[in-house]
Biopython code that builds the backbone (N, CA, C, O; Angstrom):
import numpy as np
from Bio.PDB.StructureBuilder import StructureBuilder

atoms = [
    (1, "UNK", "N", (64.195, 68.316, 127.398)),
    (1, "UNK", "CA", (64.468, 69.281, 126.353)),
    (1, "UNK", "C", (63.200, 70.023, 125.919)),
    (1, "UNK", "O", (63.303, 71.214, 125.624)),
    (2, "UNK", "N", (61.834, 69.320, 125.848)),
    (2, "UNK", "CA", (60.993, 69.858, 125.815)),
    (2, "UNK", "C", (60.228, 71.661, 126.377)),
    (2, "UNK", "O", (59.631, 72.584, 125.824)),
    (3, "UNK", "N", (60.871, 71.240, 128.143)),
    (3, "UNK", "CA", (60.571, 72.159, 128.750)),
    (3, "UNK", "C", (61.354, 73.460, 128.422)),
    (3, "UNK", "O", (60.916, 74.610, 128.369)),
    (4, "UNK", "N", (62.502, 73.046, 128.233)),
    (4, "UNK", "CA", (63.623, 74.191, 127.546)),
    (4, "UNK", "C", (62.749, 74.942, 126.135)),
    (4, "UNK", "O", (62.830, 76.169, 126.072)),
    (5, "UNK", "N", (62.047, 74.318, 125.187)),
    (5, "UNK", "CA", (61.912, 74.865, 124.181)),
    (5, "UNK", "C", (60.963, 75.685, 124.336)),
    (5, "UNK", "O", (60.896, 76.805, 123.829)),
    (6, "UNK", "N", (59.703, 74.866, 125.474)),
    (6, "UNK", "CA", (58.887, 75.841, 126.099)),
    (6, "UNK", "C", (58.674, 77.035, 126.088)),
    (6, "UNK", "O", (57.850, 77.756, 125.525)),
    (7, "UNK", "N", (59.753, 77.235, 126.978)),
    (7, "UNK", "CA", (60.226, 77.925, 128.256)),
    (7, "UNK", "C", (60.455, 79.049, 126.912)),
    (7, "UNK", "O", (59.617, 79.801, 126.414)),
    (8, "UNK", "N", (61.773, 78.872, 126.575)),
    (8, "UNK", "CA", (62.420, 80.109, 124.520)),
    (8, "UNK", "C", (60.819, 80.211, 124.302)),
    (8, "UNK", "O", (60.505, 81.401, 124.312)),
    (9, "UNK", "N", (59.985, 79.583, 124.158)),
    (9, "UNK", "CA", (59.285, 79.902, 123.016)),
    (9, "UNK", "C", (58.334, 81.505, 123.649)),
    (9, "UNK", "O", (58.166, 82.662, 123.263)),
    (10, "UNK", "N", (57.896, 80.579, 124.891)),
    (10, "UNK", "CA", (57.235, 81.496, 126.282)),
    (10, "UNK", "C", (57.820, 83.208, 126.254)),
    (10, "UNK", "O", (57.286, 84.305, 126.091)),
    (11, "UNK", "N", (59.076, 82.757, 126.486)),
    (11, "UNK", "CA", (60.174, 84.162, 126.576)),
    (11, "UNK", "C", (59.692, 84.733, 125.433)),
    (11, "UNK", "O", (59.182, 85.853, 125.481)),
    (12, "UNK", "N", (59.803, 83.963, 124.148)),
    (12, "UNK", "CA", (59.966, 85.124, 122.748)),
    (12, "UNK", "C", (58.198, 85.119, 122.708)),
    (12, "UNK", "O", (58.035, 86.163, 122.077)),
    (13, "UNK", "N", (57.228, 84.759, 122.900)),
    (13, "UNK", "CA", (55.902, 85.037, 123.002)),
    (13, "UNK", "C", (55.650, 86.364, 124.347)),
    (13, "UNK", "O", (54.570, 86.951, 124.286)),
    (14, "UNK", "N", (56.256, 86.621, 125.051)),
    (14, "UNK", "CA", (55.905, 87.474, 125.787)),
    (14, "UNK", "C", (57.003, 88.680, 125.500)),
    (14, "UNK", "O", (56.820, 89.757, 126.067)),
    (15, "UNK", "N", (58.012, 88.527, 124.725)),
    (15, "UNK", "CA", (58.607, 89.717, 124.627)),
    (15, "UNK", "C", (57.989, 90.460, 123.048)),
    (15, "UNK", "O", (58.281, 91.592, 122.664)),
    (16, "UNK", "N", (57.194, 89.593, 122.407)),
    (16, "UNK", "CA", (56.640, 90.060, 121.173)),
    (16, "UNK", "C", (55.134, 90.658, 121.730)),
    (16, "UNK", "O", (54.686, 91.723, 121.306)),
    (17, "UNK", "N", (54.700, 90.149, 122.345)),
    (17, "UNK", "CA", (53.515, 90.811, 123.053)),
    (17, "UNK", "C", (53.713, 92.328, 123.607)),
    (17, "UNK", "O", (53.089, 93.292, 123.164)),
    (18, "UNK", "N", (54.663, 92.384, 124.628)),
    (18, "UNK", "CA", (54.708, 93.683, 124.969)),
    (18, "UNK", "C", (55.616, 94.834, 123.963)),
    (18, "UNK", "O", (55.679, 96.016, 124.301)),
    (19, "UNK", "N", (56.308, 94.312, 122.679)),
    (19, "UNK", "CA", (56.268, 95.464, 121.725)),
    (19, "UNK", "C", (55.308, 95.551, 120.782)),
    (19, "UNK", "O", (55.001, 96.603, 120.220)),
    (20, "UNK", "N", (54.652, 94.144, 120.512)),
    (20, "UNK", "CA", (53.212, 94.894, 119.871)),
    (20, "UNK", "C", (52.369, 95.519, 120.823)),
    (20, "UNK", "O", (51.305, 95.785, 120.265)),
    (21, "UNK", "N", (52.368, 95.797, 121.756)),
    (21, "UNK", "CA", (51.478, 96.697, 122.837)),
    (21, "UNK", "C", (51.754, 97.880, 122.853)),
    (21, "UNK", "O", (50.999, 98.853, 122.851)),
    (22, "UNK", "N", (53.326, 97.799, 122.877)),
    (22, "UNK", "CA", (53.912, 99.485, 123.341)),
    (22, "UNK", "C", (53.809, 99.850, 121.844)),
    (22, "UNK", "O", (53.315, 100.957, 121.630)),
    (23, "UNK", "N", (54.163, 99.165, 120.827)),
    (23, "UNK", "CA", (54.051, 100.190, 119.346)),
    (23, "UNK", "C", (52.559, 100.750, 119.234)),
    (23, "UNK", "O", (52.228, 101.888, 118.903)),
    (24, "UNK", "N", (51.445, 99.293, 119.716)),
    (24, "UNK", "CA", (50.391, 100.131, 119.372)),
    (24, "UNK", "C", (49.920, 100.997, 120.570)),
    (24, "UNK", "O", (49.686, 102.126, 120.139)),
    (25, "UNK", "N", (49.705, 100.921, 121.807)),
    (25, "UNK", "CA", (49.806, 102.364, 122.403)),
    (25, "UNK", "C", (50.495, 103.607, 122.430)),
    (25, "UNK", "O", (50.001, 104.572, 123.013)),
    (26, "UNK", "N", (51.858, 103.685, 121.711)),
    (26, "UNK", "CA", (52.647, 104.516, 121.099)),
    (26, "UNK", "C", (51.310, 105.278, 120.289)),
    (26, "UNK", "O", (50.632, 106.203, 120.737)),
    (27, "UNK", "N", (51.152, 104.563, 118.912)),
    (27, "UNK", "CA", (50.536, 105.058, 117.934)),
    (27, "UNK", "C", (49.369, 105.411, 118.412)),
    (27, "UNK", "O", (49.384, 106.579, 118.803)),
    (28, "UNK", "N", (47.729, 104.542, 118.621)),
    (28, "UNK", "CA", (47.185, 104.819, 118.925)),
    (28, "UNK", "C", (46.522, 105.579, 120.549)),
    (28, "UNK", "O", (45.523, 106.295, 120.480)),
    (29, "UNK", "N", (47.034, 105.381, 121.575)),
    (29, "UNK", "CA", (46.352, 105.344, 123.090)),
    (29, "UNK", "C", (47.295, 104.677, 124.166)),
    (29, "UNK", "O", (47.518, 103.478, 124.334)),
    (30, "UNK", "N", (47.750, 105.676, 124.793)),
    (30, "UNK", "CA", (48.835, 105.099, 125.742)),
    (30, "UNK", "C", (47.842, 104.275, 126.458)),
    (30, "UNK", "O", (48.237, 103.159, 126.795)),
    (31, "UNK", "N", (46.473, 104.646, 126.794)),
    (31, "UNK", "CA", (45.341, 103.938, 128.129)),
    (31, "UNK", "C", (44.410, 102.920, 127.662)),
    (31, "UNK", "O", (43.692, 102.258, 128.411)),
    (32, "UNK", "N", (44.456, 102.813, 126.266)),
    (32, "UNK", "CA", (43.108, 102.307, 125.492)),
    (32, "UNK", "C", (43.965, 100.694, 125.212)),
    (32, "UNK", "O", (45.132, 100.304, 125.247)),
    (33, "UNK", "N", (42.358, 99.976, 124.876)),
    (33, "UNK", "CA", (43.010, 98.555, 125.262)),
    (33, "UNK", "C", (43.107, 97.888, 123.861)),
    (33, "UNK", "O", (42.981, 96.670, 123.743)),
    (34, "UNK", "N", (43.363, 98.815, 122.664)),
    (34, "UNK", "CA", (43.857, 98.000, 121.246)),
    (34, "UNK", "C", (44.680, 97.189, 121.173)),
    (34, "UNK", "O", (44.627, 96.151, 120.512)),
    (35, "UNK", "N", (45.835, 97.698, 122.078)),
    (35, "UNK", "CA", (47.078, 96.562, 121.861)),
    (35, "UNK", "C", (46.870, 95.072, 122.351)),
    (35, "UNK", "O", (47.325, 94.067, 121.805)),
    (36, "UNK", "N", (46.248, 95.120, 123.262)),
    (36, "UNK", "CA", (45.823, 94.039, 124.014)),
    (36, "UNK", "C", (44.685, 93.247, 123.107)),
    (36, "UNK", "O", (44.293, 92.080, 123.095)),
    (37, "UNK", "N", (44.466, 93.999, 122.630)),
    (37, "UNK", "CA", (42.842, 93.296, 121.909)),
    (37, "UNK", "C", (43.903, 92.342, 120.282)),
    (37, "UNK", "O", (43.535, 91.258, 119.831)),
    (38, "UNK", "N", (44.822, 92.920, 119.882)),
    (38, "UNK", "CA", (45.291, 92.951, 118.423)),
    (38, "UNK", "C", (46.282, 91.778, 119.079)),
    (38, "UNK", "O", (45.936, 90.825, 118.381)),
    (39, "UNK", "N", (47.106, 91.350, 119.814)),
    (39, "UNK", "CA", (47.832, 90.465, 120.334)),
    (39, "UNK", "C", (46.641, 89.367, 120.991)),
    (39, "UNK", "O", (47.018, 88.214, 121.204)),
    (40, "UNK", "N", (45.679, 89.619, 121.200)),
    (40, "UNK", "CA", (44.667, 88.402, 121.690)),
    (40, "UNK", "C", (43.699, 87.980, 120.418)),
    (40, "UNK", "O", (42.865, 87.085, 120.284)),
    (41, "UNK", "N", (44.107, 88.863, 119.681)),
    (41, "UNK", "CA", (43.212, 87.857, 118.135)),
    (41, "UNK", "C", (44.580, 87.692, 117.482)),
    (41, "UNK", "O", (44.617, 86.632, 116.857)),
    (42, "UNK", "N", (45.526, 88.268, 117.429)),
    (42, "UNK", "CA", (46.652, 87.681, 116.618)),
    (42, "UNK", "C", (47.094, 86.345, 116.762)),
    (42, "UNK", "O", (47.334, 85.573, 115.833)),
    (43, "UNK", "N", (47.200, 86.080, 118.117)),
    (43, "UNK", "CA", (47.679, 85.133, 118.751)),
    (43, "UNK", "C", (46.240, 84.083, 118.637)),
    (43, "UNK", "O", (46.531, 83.006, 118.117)),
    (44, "UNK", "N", (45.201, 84.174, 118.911)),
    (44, "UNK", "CA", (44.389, 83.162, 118.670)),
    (44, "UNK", "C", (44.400, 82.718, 116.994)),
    (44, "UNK", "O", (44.173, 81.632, 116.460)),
    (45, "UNK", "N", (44.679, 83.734, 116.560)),
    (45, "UNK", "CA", (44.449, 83.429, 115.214)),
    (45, "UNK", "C", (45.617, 82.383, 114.458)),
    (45, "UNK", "O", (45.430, 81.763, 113.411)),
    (46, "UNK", "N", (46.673, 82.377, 115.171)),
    (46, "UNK", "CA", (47.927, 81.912, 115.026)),
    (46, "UNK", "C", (47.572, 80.543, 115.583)),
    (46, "UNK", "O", (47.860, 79.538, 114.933)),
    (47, "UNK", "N", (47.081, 80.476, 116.524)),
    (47, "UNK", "CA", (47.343, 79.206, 117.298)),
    (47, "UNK", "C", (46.141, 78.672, 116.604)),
    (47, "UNK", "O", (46.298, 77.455, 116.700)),
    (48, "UNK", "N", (44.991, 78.888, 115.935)),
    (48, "UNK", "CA", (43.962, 78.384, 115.023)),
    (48, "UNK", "C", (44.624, 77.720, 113.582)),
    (48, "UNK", "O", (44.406, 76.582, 113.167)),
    (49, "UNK", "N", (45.453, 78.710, 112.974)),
    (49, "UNK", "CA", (46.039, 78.220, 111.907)),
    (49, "UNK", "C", (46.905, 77.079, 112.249)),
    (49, "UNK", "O", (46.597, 75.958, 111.845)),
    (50, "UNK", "N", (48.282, 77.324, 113.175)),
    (50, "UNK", "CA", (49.190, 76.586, 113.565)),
    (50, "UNK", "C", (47.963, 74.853, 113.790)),
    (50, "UNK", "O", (47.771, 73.901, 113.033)),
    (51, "UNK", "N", (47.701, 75.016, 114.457)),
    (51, "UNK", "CA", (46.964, 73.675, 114.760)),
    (51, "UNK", "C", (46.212, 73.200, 113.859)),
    (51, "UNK", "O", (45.885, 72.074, 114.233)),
    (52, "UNK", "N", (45.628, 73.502, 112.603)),
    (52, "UNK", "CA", (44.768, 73.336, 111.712)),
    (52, "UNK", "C", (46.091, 72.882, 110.852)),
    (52, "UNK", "O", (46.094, 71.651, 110.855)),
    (53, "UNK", "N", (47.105, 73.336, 110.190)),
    (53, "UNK", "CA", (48.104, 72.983, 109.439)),
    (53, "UNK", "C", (48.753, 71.802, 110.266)),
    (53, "UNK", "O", (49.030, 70.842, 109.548)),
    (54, "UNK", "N", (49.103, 71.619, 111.783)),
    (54, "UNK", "CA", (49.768, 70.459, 112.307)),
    (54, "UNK", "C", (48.426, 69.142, 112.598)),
    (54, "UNK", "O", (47.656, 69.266, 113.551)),
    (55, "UNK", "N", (48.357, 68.240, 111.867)),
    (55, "UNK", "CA", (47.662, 67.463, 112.438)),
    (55, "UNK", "C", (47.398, 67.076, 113.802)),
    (55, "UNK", "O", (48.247, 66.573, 114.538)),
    (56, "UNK", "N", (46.234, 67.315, 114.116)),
    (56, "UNK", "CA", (45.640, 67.111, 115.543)),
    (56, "UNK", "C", (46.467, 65.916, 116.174)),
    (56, "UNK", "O", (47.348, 65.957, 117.032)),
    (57, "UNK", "N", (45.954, 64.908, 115.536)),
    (57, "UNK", "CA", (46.169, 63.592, 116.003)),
    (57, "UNK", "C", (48.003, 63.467, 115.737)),
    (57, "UNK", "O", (48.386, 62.613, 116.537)),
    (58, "UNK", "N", (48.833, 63.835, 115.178)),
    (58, "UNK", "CA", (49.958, 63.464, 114.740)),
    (58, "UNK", "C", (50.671, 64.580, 115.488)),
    (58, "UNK", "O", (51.872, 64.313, 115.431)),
    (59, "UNK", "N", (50.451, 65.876, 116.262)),
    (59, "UNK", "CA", (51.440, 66.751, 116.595)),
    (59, "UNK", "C", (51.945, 66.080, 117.814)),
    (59, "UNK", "O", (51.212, 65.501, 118.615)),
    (60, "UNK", "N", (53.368, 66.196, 117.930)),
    (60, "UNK", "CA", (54.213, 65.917, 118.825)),
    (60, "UNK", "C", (54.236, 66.615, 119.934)),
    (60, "UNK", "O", (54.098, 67.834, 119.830)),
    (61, "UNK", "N", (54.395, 66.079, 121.119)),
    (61, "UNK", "CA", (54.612, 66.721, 122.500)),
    (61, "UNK", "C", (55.197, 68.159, 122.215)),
    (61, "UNK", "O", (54.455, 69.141, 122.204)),
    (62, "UNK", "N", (56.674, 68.256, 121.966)),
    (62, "UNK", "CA", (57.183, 68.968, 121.063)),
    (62, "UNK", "C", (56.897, 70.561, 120.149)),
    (62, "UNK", "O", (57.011, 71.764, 120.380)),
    (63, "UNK", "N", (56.641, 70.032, 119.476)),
    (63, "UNK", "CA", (55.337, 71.516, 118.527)),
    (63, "UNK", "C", (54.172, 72.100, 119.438)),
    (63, "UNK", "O", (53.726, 73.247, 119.408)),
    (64, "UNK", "N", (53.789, 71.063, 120.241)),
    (64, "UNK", "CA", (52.624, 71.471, 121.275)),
    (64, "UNK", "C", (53.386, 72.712, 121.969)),
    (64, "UNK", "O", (53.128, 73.912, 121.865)),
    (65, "UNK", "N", (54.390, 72.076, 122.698)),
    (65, "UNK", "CA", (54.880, 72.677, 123.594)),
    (65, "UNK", "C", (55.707, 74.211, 123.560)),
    (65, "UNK", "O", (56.199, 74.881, 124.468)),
    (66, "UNK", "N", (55.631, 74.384, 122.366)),
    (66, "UNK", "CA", (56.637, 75.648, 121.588)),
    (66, "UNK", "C", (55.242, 76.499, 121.008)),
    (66, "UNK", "O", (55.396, 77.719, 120.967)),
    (67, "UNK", "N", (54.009, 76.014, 120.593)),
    (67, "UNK", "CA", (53.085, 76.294, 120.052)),
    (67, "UNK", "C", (52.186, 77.489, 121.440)),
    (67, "UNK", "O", (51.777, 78.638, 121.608)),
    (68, "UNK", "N", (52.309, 76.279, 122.055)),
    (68, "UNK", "CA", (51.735, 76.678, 123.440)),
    (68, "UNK", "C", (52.318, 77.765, 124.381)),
    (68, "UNK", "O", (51.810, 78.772, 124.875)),
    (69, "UNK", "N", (53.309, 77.330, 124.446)),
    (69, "UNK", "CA", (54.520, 78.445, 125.298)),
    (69, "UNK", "C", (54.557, 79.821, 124.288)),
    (69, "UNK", "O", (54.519, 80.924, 124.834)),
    (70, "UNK", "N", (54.623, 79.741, 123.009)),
    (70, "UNK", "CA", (54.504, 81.096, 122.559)),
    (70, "UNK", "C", (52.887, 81.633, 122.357)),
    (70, "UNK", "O", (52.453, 82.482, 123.136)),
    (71, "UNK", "N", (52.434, 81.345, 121.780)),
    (71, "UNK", "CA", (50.639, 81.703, 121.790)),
    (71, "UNK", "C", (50.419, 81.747, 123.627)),
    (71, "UNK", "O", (49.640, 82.603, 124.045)),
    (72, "UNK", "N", (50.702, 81.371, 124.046)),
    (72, "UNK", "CA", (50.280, 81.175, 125.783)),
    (72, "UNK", "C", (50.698, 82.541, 126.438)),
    (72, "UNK", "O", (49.984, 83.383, 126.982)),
    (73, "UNK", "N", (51.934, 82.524, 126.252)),
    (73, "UNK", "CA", (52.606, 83.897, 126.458)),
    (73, "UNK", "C", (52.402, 85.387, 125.411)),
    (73, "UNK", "O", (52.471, 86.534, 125.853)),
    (74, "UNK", "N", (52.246, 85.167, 124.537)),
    (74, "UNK", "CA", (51.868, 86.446, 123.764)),
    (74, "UNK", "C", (50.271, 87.129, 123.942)),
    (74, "UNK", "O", (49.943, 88.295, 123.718)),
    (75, "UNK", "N", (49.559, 86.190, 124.336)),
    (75, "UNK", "CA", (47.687, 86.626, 124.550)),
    (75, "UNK", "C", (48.125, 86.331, 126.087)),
    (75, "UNK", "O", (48.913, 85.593, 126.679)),
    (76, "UNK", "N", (46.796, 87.710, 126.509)),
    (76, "UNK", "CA", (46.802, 87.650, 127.617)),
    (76, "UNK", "C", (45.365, 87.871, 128.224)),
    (76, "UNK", "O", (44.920, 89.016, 128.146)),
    (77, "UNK", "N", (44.542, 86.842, 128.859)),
    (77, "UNK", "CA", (43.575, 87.070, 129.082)),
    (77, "UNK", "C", (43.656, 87.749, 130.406)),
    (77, "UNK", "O", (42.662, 88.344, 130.824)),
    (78, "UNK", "N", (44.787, 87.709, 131.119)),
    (78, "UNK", "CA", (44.409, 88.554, 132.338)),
    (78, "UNK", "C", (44.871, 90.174, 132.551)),
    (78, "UNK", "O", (44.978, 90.855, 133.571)),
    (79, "UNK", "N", (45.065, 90.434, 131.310)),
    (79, "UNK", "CA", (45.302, 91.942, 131.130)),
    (79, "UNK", "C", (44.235, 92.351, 130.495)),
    (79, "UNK", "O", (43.849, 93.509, 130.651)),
    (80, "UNK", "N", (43.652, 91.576, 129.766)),
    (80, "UNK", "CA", (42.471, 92.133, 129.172)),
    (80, "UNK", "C", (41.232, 92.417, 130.616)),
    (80, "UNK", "O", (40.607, 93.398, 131.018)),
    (81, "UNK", "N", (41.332, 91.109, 131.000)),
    (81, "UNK", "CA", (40.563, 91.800, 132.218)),
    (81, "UNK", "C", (40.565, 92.446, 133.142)),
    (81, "UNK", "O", (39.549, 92.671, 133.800)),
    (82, "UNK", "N", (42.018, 93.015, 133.477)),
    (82, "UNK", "CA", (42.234, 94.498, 134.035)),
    (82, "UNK", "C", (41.930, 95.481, 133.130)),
    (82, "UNK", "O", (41.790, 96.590, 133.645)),
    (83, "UNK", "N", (41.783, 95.424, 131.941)),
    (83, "UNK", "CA", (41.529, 96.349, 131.450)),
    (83, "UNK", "C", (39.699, 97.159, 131.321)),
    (83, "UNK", "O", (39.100, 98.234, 131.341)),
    (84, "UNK", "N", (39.534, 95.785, 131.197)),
    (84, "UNK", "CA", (37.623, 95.636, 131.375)),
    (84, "UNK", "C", (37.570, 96.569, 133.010)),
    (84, "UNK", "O", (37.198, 97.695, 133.341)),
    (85, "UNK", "N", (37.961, 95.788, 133.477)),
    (85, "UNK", "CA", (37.863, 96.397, 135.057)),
    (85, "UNK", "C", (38.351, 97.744, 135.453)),
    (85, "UNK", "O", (37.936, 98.223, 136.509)),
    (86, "UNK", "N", (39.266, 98.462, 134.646)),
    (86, "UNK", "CA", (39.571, 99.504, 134.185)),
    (86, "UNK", "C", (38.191, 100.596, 133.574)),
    (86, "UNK", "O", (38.108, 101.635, 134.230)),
    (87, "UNK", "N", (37.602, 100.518, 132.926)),
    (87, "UNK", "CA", (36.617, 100.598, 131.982)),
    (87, "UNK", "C", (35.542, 100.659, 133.010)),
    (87, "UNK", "O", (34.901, 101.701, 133.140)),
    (88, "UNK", "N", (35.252, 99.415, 133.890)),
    (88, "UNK", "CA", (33.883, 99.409, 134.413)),
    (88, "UNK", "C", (33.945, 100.318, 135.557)),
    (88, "UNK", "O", (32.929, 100.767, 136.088)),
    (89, "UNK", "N", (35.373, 100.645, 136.012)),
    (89, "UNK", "CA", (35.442, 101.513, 137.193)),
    (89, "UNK", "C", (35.201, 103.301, 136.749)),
    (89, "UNK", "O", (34.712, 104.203, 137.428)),
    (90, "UNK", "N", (35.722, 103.323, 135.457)),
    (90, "UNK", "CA", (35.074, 104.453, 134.924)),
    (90, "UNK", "C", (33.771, 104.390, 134.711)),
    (90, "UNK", "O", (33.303, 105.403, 134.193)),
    (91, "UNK", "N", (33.126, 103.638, 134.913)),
    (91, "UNK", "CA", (31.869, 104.046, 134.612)),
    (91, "UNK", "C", (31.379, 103.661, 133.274)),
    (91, "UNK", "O", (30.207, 103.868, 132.959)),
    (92, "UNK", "N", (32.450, 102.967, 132.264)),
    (92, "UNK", "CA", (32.332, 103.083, 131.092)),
    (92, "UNK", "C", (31.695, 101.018, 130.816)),
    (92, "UNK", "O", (32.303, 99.989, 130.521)),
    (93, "UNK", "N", (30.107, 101.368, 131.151)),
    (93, "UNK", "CA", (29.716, 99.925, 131.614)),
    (93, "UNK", "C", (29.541, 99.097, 130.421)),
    (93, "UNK", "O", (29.653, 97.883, 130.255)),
    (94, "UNK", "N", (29.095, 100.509, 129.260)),
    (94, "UNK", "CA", (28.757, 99.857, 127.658)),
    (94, "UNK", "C", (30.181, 98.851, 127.140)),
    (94, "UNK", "O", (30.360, 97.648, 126.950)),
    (95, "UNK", "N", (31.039, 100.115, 127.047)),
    (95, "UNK", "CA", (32.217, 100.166, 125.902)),
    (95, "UNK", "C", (33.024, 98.812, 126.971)),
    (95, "UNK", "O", (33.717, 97.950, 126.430)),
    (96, "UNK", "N", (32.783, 98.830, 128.529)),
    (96, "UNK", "CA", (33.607, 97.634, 128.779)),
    (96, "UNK", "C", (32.959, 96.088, 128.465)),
    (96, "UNK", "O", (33.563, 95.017, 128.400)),
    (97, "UNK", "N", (32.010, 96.270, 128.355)),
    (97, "UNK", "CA", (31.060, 94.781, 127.881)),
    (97, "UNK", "C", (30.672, 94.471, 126.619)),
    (97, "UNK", "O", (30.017, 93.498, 126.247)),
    (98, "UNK", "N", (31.434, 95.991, 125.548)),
    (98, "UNK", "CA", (31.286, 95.494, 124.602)),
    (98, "UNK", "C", (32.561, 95.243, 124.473)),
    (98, "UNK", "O", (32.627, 94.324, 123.657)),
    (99, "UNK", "N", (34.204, 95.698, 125.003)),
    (99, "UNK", "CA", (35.182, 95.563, 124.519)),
    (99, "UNK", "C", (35.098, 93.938, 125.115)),
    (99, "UNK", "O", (35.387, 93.203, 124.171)),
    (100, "UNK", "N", (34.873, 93.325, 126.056)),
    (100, "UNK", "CA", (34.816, 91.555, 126.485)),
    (100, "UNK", "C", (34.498, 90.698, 125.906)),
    (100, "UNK", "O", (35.072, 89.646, 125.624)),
    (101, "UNK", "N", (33.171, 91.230, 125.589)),
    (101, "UNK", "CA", (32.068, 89.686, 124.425)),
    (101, "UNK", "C", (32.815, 90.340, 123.298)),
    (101, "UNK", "O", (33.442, 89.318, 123.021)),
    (102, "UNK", "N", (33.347, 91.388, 122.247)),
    (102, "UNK", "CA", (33.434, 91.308, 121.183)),
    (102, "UNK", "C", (35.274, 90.769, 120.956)),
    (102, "UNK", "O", (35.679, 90.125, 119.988)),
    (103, "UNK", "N", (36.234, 91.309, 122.271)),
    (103, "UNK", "CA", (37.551, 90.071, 122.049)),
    (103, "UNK", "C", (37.053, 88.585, 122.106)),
    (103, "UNK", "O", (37.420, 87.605, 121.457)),
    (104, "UNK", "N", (36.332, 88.692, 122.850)),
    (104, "UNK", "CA", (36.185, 87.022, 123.392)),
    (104, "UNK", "C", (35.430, 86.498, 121.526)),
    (104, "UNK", "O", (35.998, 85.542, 120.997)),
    (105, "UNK", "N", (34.636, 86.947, 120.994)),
    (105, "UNK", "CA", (33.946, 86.669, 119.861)),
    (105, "UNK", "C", (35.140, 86.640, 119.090)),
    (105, "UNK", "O", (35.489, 85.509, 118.753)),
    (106, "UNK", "N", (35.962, 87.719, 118.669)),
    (106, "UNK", "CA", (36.504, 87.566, 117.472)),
    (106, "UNK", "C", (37.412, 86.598, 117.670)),
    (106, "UNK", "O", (37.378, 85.690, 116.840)),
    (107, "UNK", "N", (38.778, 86.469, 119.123)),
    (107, "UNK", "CA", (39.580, 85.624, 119.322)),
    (107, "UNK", "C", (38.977, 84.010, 118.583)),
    (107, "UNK", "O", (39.304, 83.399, 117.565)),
    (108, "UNK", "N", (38.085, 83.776, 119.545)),
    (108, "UNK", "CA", (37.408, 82.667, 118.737)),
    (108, "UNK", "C", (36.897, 82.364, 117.293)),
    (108, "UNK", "O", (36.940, 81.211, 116.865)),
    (109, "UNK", "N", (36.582, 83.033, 116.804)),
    (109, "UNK", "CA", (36.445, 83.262, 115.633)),
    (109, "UNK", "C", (37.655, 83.102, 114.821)),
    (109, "UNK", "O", (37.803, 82.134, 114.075)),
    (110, "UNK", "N", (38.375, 83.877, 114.930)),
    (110, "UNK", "CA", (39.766, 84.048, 113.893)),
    (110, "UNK", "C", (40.450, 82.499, 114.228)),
    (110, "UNK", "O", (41.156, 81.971, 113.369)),
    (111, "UNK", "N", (40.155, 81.729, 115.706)),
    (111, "UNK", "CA", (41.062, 80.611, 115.786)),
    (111, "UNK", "C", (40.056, 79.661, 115.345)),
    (111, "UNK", "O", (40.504, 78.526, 115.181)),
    (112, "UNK", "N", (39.046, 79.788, 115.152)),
    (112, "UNK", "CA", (37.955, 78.488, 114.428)),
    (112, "UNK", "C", (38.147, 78.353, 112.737)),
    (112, "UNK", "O", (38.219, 77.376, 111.992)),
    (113, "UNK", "N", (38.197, 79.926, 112.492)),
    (113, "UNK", "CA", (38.394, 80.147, 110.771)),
    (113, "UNK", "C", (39.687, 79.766, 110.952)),
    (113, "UNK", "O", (39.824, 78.890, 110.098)),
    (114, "UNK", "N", (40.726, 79.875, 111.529)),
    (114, "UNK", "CA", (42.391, 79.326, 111.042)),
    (114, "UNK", "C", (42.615, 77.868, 111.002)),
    (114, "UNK", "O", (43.141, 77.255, 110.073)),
    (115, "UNK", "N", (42.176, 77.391, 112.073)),
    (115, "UNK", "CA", (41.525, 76.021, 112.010)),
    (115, "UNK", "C", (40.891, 75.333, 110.900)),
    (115, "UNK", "O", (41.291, 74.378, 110.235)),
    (116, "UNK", "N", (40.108, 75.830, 110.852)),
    (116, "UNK", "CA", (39.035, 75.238, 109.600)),
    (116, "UNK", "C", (39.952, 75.503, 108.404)),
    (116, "UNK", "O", (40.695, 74.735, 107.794)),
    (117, "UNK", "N", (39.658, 76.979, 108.216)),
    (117, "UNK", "CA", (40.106, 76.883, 106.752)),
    (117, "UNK", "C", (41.728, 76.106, 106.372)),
    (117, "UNK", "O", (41.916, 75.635, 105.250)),
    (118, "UNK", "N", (42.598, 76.068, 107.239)),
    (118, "UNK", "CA", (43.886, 74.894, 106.809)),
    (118, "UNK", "C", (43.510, 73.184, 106.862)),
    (118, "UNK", "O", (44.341, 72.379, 106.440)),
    (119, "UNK", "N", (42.400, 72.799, 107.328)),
    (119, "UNK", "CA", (41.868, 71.751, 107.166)),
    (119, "UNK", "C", (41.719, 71.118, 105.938)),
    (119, "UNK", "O", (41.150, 70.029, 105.870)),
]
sb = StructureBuilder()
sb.init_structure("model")
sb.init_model(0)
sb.init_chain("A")
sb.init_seg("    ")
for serial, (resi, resn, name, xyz) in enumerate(atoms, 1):
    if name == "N":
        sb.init_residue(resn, " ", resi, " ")
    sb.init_atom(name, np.array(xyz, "f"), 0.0, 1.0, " ", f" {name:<3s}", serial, name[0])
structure = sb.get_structure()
């Protein structure tokens, strides 16, 4: 039953990902990589809190597995790095190495502060 809840959670983590993508390339940049960046700190930031509020030691296979399957599926580190690679093929060597280290910084960040601060 586990894998089943997974699996839902996976589905509804990746179908929330690609309408927060398309709303925000709608709004801002059909080509530009905001959406991707705002779903990879959302989602870290989620899975920082979520785990900081569920006790480490006490979360169930269970919550892991629904936790995981949706945060897992909604961030996507391998679109971000088509997107970098996107960027570096333009030529654009700054803005792609700063758009990498500064997701990779904040993701972490927002899931250390969600963490911590529900502690």
């Amino acid at each position: 039953m586990t894998a089943v809840f997974f699996v839902l959670a996976a589905a509804l983590g990746g179908a929330c990902r690609f309408l927060l993508d398309a709303s925000v390339k709608k709004r801002l940049s059909p080509t530009g990589p905001a959406g991707v960046l705002l779903v990879n700190v959302l989602g870290s930031a989620l899975f920082g809190v979520s785990t900081g509020l569920l006790d480490g030691d006490t979360i169930g296979y269970a919550e892991w597995s629904v936790l995981a399957g949706f945060c897992g599926a909604f961030t996507t580190y391998s679109t971000a790095a088509v997107e970098v690679a996107y960027l570096f093929r333009g030529r654009l060597w700054t803005l792609g190495l700063l758009y990498w280290l500064g997701m990779a910084m904040a993701c972490i960040g927002v899931a250390w502060l969600g963490f911590v601060g529900t502690r």
